[in-house]
DRENDO-1510 file (C-alpha; in Angstrom, 1 decimal, always signed):
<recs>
REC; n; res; u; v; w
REC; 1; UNK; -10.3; +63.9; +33.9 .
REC; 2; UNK; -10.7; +60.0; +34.2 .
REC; 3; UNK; -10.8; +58.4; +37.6 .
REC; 4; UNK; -8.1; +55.9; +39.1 .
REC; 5; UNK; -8.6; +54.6; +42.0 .
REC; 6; UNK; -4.7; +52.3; +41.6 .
REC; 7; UNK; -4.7; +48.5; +42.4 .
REC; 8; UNK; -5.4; +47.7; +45.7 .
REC; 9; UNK; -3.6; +45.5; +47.7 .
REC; 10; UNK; -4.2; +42.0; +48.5 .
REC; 11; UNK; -5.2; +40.6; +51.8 .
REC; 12; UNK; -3.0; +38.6; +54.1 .
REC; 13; UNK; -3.8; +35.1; +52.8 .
REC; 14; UNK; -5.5; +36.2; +49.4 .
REC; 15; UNK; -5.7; +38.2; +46.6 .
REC; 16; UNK; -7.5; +40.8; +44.8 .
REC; 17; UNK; -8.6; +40.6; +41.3 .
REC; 18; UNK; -8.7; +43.8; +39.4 .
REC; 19; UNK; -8.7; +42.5; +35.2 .
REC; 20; UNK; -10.6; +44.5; +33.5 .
REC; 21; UNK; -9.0; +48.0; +35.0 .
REC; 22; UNK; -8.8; +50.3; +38.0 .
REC; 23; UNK; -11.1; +53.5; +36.3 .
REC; 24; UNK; -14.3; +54.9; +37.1 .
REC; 25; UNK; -16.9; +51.7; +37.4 .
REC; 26; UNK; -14.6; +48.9; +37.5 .
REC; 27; UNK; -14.3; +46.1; +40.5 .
REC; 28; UNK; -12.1; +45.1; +42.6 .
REC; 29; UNK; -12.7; +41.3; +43.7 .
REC; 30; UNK; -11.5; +39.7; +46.7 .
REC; 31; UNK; -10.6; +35.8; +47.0 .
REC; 32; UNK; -9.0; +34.3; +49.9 .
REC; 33; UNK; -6.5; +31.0; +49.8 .
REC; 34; UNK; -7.9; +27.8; +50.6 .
REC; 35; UNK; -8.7; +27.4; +54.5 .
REC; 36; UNK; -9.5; +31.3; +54.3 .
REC; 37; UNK; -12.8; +33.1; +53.8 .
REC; 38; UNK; -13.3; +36.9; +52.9 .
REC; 39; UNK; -14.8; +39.2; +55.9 .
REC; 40; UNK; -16.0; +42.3; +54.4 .
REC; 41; UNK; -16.4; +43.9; +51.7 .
REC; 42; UNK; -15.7; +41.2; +48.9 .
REC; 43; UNK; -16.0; +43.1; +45.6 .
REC; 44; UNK; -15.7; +47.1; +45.7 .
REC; 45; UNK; -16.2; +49.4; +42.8 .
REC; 46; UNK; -13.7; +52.5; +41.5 .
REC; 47; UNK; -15.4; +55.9; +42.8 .
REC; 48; UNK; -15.4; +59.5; +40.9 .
REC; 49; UNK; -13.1; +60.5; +43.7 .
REC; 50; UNK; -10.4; +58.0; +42.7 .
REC; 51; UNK; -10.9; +55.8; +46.0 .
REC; 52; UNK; -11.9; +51.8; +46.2 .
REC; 53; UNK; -16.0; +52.1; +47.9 .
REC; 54; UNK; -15.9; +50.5; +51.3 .
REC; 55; UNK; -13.2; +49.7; +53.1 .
REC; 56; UNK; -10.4; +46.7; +52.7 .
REC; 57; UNK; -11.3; +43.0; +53.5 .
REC; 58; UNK; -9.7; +40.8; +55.2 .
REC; 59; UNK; -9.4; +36.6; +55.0 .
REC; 60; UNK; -9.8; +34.8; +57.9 .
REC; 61; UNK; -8.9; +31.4; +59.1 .
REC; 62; UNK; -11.9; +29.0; +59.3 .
REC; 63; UNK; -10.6; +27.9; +62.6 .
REC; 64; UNK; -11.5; +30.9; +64.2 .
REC; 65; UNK; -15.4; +31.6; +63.1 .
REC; 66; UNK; -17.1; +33.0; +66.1 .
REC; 67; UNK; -20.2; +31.5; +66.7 .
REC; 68; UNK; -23.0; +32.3; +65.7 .
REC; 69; UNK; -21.7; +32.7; +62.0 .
REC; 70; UNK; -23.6; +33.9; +59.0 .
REC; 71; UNK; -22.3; +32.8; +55.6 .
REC; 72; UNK; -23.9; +34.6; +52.5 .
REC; 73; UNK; -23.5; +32.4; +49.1 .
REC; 74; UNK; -23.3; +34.1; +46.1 .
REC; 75; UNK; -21.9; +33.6; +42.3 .
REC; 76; UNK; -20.5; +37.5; +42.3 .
REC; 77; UNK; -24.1; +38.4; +40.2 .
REC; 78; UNK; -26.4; +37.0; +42.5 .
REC; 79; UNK; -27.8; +35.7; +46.0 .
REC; 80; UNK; -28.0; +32.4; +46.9 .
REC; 81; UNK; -28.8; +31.6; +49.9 .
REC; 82; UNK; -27.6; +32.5; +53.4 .
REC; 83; UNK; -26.5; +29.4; +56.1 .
REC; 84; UNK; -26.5; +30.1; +60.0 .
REC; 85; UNK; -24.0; +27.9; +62.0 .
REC; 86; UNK; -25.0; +28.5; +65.7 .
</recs>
């Protein structure tokens, strides 16, 4: 029996990106509109027990950042670098 964990829906104010499949091992990738950033968890894999790993993100306004705000930057392979608004 093959896993599927079923397309996940897409934020308010994004999407989710799911090309390559919803089976065992495949991702589930997050992208908010323009204004919006992703709070959560921003790519999340298909489990053995046919469920999304983590739980659903959300995109929020850039307006409301509380202060102080971390920002991780990554490509979706790799780190980056972190920036601290305070």
């Amino acid at each position: 029996m093959f896993a599927d964990c079923g397309i996940p829906a897409n934020p308010t104010n994004g999407r989710v990106d799911v090309n390559k499949g919803t089976g065992l091992g495949d991702r589930a990738a997050y992208t908010c509109n323009a204004g919006y950033y992703v709070t959560g968890d921003y790519v999340r894999l298909c489990l053995p027990n046919n469920t999304w790993a983590g739980t659903q993100p959300s995109c929020i306004i850039y307006g409301n950042l509380k202060f102080p705000f971390v920002f991780v930057l990554t490509n979706k392979r790799s780190f980056i670098g972190i920036l601290v608004f305070v």
